[in-house]
N, C-alpha and C positions, 0 to 999 in steps of 0.2 A: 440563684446565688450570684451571675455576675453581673445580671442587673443589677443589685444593691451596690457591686462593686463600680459599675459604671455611672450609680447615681451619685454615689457619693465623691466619687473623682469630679463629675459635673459641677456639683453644687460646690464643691471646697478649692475654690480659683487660690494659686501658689502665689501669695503678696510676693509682691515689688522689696529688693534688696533695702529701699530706702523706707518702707513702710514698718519695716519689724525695729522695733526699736525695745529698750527696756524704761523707758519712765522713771518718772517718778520712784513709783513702788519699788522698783528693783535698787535701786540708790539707797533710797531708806530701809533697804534689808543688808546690805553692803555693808550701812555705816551701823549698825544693828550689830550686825555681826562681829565687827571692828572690837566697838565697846565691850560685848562680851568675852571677845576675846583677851583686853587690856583689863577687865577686872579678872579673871579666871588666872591670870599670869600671877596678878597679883598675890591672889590669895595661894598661891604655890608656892611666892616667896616665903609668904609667913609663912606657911606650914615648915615650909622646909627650916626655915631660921625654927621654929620651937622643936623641930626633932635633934636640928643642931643644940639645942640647950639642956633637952633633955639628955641627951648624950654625954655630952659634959659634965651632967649633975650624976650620972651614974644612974639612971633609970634602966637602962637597959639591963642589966646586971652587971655591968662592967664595973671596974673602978672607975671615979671619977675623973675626969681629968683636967691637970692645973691648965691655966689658959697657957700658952706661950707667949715669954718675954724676951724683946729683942734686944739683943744685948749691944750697950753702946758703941759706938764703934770709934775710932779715931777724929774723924771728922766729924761726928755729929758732939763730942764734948768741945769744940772751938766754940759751935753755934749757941749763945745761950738760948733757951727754952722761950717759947712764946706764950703770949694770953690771949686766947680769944675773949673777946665778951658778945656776949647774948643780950 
């Protein structure tokens, strides 16, 4: 038994601090990783926005509920109203 132990200490010399590097491969699992995790976020939004809608619509069993409107205030009736265009 510690033969095996002393062969294999033998044979498996402990590389140089400058020799162990990650590559290639390890970068494009990195940036793998990244992506998956930038679409997974995403598709959290949606869900979460259509549970928000169904809530709203009253799916839940609840009542429905009106959206909230913010009611004018002093200073935004001075500013006349803008138009985007698309």
């Amino acid at each position: 038994m510690t033969t095996v132990v002393a062969l294999a200490l033998a044979s498996d010399p402990r590389p140089d601090d400058n020799n162990v590097v990650a590559g290639w491969v390890g970068f494009a699992v990195m940036i793998a990783l990244i992506v998956a995790v930038v679409f997974i976020l995403r598709s959290f939004t949606k869900q979460l926005k259509k549970v928000d809608a169904a809530k709203q619509a009253g799916v839940f069993g609840e009542e429905p509920e009106e959206p909230e409107e913010s009611e004018p205030s002093d200073q935004a009736s001075d500013v006349p109203p803008t138009r985007h265009q698309n």
